[in-house]
N, C-alpha and C positions, 0 to 999 in steps of 0.2 A: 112568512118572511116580511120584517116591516119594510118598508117602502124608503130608500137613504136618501129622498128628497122630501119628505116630509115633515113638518115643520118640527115633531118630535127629536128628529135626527138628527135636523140642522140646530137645534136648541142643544141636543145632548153634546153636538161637535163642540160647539162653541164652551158650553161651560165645560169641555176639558183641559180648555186654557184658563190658568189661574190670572193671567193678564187681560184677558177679553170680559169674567167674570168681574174684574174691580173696575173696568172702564163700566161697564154697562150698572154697577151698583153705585159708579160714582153719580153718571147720567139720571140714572132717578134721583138719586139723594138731592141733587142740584133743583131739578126741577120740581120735586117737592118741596122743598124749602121755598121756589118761587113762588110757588101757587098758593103755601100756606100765606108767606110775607103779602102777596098780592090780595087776598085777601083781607086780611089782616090792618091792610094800610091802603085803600084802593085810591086815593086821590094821590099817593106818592109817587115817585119814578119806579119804586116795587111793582105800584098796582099798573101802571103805564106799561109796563115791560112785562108781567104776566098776561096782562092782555093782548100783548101782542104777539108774545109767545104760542097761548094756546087757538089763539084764532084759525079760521078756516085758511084763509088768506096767506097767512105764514106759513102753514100746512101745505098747503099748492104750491105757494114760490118755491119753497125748499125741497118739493120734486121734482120739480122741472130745472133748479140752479144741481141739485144733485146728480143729475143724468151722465153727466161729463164727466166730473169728478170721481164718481163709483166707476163708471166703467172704466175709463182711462186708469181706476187703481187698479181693477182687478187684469188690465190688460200689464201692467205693472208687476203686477205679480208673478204673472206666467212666465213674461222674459226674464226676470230678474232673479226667480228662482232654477230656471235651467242654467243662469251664470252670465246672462246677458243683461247689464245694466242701461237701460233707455229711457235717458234723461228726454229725451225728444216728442215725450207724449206732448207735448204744450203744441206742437208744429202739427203732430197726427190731427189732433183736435180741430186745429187752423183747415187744415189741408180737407178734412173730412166737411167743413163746416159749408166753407164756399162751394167746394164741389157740389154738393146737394142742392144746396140752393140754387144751382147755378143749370143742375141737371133738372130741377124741376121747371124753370123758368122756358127751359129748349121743348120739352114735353107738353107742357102748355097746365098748367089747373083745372082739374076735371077729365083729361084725357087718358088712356091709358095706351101701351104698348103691349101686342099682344095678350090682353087685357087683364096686365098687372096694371093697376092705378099709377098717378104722379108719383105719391109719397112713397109708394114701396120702389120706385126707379128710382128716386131721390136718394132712399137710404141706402140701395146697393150702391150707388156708384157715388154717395160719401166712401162708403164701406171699402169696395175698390181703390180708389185714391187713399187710405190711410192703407191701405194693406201695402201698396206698390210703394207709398215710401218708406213701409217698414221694412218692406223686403229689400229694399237697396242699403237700408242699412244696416240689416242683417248680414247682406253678403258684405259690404265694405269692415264687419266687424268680424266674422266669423272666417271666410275667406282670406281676407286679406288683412287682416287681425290688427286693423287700427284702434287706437284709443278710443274706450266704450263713451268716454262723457265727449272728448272734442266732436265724435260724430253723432250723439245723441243733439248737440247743442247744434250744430249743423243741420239739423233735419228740423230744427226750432227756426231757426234763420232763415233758412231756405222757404220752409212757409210761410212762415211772417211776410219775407218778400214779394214770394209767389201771389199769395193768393188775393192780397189787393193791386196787384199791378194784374192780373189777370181781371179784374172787377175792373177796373177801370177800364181794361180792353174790351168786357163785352156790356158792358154797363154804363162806361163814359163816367163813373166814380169809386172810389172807394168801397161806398156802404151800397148795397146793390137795391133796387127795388121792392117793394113789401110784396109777395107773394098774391096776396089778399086771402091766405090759408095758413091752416099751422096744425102742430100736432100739438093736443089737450097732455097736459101734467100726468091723466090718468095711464096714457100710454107709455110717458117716459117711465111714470114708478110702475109699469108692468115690465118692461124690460130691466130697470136696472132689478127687481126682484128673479126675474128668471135665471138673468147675468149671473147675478153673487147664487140662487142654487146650485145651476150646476156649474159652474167655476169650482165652489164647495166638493159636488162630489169631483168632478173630474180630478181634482190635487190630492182627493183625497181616498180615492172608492175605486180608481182605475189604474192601471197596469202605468199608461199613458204619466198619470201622476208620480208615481215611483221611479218611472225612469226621468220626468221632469228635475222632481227633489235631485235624485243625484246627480243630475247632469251638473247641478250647482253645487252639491258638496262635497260629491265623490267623482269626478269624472270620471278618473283613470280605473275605477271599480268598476262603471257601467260599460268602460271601453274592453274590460276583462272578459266582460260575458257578452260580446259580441254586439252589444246596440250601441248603434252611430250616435258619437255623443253631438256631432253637429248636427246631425236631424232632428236629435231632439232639440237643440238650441234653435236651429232654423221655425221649430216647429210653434216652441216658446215667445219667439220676438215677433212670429206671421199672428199668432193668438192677440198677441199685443194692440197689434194692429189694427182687427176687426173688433176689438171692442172699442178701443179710440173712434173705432171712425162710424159704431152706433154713437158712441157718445158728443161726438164733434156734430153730426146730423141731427140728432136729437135737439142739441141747444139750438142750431139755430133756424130747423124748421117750429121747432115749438114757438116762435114769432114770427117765421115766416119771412126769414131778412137775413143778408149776411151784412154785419158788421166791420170793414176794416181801417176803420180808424186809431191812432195809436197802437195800443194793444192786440187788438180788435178785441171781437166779442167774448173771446175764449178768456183774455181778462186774468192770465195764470190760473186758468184751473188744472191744466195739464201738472204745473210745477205741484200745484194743492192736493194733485192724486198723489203723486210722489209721496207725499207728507203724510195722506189717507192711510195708502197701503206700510208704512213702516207704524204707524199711530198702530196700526189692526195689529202689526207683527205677521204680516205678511198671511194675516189669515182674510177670505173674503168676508165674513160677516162684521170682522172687523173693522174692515176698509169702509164697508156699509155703513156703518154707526159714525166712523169718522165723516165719511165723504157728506152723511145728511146732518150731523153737526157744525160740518162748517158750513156747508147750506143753509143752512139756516141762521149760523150766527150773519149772514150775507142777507139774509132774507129781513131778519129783525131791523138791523140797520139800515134799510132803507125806511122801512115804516117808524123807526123812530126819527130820522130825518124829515118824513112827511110830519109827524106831530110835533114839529118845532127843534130837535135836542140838534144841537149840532157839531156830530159825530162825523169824523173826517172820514169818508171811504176807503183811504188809504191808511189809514190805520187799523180800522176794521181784516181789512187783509193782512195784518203783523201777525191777528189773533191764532191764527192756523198753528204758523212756526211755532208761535210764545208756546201756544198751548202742548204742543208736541216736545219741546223742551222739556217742560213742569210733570209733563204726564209720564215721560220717557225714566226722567232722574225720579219720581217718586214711585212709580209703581215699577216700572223694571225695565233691560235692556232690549231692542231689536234684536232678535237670532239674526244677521245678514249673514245667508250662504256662506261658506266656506271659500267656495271657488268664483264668487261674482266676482265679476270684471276681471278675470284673468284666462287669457288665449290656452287653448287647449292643442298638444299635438297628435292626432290620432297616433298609437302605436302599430305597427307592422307584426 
């Protein structure tokens, strides 16, 4: 019996979406054409931009800017296809990012508690703080069945707010102190790889996934044959949560600092998962491909900024949208659930 996390199986899942199969033959096509042009013309902005593309350096930024963005889609996924839409990953991210940081610094560097190390305190109790405000807005959606985007974008605000007036409180700033540790790139692309397998099989290979699917297409189906379609939804938007709140830890132990400035550090990558996981068509491997795509187009841009080109950063961030526009109307439609973002009543 072959093994449904090997990379044979995750390769076979994928190309049996005809959508995942042209994004991933567009992705070569593009980059071979780079790398030919780059050649080809190496003193040009072709040969400038192939090299910076296939560098080592680009390679590592865009595992470590990916970590966020993958997880927080594939946490995306899980809510959104039980029928709960949670625009709020941008706040998980926030809330997950500080916490950590904030729990490593109480801990000390080097020290452990019952001797789990800093960094693994660190990331559960990122992990914890994106679960508890997933969970409250899970109940405030599911329960008490308010509007999925106004308290999605509540749970955006709320952290934004939170978690630099919190830094300030135990910090005396915004941007908190540097750690003087961090977690290597190698670790963030081991998790966001584990993430998107079994994310993979779980939607796809387990019981668990089938009553997900329908919790989002067919509610009143799964409410027929006796499974709580809110458990499953509760179960969907809690998933959400612990992968944001790896991914919110991850970014910003991987420097070892929380950033709350403006934006803060999270910088819309929660909104850029959103973008991830419908670019994938709600498949993990796809969100994959997106989430290290736009990592990277994030990652190039800065290093063509260091060699002089002067490429507005904010612009750079359009490219996510534009491109999810172009790709969506050329090559095909999102499947969006049937029954997302709409209150469900159990039947008696």
């Amino acid at each position: 019996m072959r093994n449904p996390l090997s990379p044979a199986s995750l390769l076979e899942g994928a190309s049996e979406s005809g959508y995942v199969r042209s994004l991933i033959a567009g992705t070569v096509g593009m980059l071979a054409l780079l790398g030919v042009s780059g050649l080809a013309f190496p003193d040009s902005v072709a040969g400038d931009l192939a090299g910076i593309v296939f560098s080592t350096s680009t390679a590592t930024s865009t595992a470590r800017l990916a970590a966020p963005i993958v997880l927080a889609g594939l946490g995306g996924i899980f809510a959104e296809k039980s029928g709960v839409i949670n625009i709020g990953l941008e706040g998980l991210l926030i809330i997950s990012a500080f916490v950590s940081v904030y729990a490593a610094s109480v801990v000390g560097v080097g020290n452990a508690v019952l001797g789990v190390p800093t960094l693994a305190i660190a990331f559960l109790a990122g992990i914890a703080a994106s679960t508890f405000l997933s969970a409250v807005f899970a109940v405030v959606c599911i329960e008490f069945k308010a509007d999925q985007i106004i308290a999605g974008l509540a749970v955006w605000l709320i952290a934004l707010g939170l978690a630099p007036f919190l830094s300030t409180v135990f910090f005396g700033g915004v941007n908190t102190p540097n750690l003087g540790v961090s977690v290597g790139w190698q670790y963030s692309a081991t998790m966001v790889v584990f993430a998107t397998a079994g994310s993979w099989w779980l939607l796809n290979k387990t019981a668990f996934g089938k009553h997900l699917r329908a919790a989002g297409e067919n509610p009143k189906a799964l409410d027929t044959v006796g499974v709580s379609v809110s458990k499953v939804r509760y179960a969907g938007v809690l998933l959400s949560g612990v992968l944001s709140g790896v991914g919110g830890s991850a970014l910003a132990l991987s420097i070892g600092q929380f950033v709350g400035s403006g934006e803060t550090m999270v910088q819309g990558k929660g909104f850029i998962a959103i973008v991830a996981y419908l670019f994938g068509n709600y498949n993990p491997l796809g969100t994959l491909g997106a989430g290290a795509l736009f990592a990277g187009l994030d990652a190039i841009q800065i290093r063509l900024q260091q060699l002089g080109y002067a490429i507005p950063d904010t612009l750079v961030q359009t490219i996510p949208y534009v491109v999810v526009i172009v790709v969506l109307t050329l090559v095909g439609r999102t499947q969006i659930p049937e029954a997302a973002g709409e209150h469900y009543e159990t039947e008696e």
